[in-house]
C-alpha positions as a printed NumPy array, in Angstrom:
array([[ 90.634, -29.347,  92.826],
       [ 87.203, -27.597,  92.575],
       [ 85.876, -25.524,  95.06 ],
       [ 82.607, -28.048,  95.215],
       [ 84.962, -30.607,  96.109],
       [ 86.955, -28.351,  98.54 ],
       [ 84.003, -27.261, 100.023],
       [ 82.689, -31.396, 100.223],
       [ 85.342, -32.153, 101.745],
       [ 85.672, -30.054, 104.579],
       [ 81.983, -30.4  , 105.16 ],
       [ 83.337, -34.072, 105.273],
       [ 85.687, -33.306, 107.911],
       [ 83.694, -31.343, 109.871],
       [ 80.902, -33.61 , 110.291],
       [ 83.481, -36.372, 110.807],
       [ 84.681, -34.689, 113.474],
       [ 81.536, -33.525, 115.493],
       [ 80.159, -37.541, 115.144],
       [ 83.568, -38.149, 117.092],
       [ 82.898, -35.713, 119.496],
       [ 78.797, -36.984, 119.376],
       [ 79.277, -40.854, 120.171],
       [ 82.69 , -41.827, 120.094],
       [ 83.397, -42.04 , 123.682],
       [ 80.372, -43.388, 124.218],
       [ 80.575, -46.413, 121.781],
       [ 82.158, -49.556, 123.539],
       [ 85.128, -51.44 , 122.867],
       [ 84.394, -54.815, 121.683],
       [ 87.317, -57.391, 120.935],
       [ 88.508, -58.152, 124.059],
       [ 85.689, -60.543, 125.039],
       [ 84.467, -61.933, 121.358],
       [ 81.604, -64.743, 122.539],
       [ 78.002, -64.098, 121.624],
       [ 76.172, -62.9  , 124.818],
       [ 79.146, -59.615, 124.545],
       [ 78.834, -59.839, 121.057],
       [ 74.911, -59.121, 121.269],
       [ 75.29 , -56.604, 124.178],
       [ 77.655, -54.358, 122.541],
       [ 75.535, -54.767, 119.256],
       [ 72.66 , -53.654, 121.147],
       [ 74.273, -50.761, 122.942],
       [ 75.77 , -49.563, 119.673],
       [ 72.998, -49.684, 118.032],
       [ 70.848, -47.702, 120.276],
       [ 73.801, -44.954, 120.323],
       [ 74.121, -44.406, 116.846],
       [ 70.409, -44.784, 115.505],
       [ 69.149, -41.306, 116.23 ],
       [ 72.262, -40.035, 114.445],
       [ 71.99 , -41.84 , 110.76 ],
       [ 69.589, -38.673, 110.144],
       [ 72.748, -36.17 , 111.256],
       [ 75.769, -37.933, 109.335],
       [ 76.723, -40.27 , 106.546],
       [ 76.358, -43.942, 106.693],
       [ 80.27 , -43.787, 106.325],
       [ 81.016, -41.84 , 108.91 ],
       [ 79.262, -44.126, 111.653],
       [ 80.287, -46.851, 110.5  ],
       [ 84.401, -45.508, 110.235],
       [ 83.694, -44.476, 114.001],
       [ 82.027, -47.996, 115.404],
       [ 84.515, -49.765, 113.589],
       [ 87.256, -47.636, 115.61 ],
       [ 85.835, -49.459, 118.533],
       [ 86.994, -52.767, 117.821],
       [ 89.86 , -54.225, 119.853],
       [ 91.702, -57.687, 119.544],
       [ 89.841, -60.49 , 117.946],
       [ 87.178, -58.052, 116.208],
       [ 89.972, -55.956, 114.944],
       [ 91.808, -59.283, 113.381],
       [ 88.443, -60.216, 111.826],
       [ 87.742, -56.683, 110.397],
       [ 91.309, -56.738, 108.641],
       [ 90.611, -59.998, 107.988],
       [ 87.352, -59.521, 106.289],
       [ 89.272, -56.065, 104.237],
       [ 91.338, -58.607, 102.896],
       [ 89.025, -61.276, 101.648],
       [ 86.923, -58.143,  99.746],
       [ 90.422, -56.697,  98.264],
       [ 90.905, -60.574,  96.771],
       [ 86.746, -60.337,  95.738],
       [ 86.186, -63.305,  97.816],
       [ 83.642, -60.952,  99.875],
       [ 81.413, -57.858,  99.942],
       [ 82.344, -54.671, 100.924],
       [ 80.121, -53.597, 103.809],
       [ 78.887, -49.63 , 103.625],
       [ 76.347, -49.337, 106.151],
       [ 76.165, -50.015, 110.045],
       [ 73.714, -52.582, 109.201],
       [ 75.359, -54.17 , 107.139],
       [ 78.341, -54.492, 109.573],
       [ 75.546, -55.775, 111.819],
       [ 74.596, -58.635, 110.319],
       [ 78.12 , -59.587, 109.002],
       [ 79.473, -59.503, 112.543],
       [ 76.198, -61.776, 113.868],
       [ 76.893, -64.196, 111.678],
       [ 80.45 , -64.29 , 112.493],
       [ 80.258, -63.881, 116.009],
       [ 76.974, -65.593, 117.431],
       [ 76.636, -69.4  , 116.428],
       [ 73.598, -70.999, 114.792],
       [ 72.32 , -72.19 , 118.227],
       [ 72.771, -68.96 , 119.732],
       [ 69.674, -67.491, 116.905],
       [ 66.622, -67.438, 117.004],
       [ 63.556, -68.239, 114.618],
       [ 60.866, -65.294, 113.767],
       [ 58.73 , -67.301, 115.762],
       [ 60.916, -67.183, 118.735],
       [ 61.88 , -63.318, 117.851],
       [ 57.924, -62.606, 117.947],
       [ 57.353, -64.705, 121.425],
       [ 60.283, -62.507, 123.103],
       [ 58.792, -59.227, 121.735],
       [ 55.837, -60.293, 123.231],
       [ 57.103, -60.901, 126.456],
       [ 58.946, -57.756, 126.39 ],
       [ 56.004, -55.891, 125.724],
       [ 54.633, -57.623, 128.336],
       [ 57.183, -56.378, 130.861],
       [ 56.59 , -53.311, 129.733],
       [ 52.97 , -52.782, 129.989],
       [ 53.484, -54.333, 133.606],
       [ 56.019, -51.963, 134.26 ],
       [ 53.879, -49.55 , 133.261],
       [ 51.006, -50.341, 135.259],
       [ 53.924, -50.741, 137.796],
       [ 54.425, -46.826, 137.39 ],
       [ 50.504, -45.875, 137.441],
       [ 50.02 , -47.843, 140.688],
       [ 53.219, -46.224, 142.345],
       [ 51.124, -43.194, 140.948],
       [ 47.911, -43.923, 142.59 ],
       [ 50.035, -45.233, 145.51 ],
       [ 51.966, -41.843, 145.728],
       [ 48.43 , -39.618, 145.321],
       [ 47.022, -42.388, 147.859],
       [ 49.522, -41.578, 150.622],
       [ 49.368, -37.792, 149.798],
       [ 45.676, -37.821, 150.441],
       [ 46.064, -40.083, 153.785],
       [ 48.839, -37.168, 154.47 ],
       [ 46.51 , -34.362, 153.905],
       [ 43.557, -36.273, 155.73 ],
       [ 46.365, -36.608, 158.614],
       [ 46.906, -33.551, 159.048],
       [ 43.088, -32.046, 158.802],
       [ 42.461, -34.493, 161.873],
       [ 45.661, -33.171, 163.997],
       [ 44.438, -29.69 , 163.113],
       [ 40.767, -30.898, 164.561],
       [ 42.344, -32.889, 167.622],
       [ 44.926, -29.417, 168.056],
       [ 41.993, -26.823, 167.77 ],
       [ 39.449, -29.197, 170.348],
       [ 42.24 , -29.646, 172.542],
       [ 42.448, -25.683, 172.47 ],
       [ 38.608, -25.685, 172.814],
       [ 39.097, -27.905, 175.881],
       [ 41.875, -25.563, 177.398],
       [ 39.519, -22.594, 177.071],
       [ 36.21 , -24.23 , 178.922],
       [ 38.466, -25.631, 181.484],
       [ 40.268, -22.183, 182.036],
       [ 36.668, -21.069, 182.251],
       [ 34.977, -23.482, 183.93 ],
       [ 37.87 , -22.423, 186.727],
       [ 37.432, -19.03 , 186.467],
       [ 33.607, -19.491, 187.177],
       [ 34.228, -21.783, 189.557],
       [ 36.856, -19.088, 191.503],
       [ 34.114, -16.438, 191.187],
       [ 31.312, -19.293, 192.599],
       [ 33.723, -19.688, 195.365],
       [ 34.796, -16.065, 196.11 ],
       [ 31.039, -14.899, 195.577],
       [ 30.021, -17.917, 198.656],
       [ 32.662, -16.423, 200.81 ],
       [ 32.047, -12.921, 200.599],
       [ 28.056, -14.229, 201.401],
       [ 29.537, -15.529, 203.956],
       [ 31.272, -12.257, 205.641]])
């Protein structure tokens, strides 16, 4: 064995090994519950764990670990599917996405897809959510700055209302205090 292939290899391993670490608890089993509204969940969720990491590892490597994942009916349709491409009756699949769209045609029936037409209307919609989401979030913004504002405005008049009410304290205690020297100047005029 060369040392290229020694050193391939346990580059292999190694990066085998962190992508375990990376998603593999985090990937889903899927098997247990086959029909086509789990089928597209756990697609979706997989797919959104392992796409930032096709930069990171081999094409191999994620697909090895999502496969790992299966459970019951997916993993008797996986061997399944091994042993039609051993006969040739069937393409090997390399690649996640290639897995992807072998398992959505399996698993999720014609009447369960949808036309480009359809595909484009939902991603409109959803975009749609999510610029009123969005505006959702800059309103609660304006809402939030709003409130602060009212808060600070609050608190200015409380501060007015506290230092009149002080103001008021101080005249009265005056006013008295002239008013006791009124009256003790009248009754000394008086003596």
């Amino acid at each position: 064995m060369s040392t290229y292939s020694t050193y391939s290899s346990r580059l292999h391993r190694h990066s085998s090994n962190a992508l375990h670490h990376t998603i593999h608890s985090d990937i889903s089993f899927f098997g247990e519950d086959t029909g086509p509204i789990s089928f597209i969940d756990w697609m979706w969720d997989t797919e959104k764990l392992v796409q930032p990491l096709f930069c990171k590892y081999s094409q191999s490597d994620i697909l090895s670990h999502v496969i790992s994942r299966f459970l019951g009916r997916a993993c008797e349709w996986w061997h399944q599917r091994q042993f039609q491409v051993k006969k040739g009756r069937s393409s090997c699949i390399n690649t996640f996405y290639e897995l992807k769209a072998c398992m959505w045609k399996h698993f999720v029936p014609f009447s369960y897809r949808i036309t480009r037409e359809q595909q484009s209307r939902l991603e409109n919609f959803i975009d749609i959510g999510d610029a009123f989401i969005q505006n959702l979030k800059k309103f609660s913004r304006q809402e939030r700055d709003c409130k602060d504002n009212l808060d600070l405005l609050l608190s200015k008049k409380r501060e007015i209302e506290k230092q009149r009410e002080i103001k008021k304290q101080r005249d009265h205690v005056q006013k008295e205090k002239k008013e006791k020297e009124r009256r003790d100047r009248e009754e000394e005029e008086r003596i």
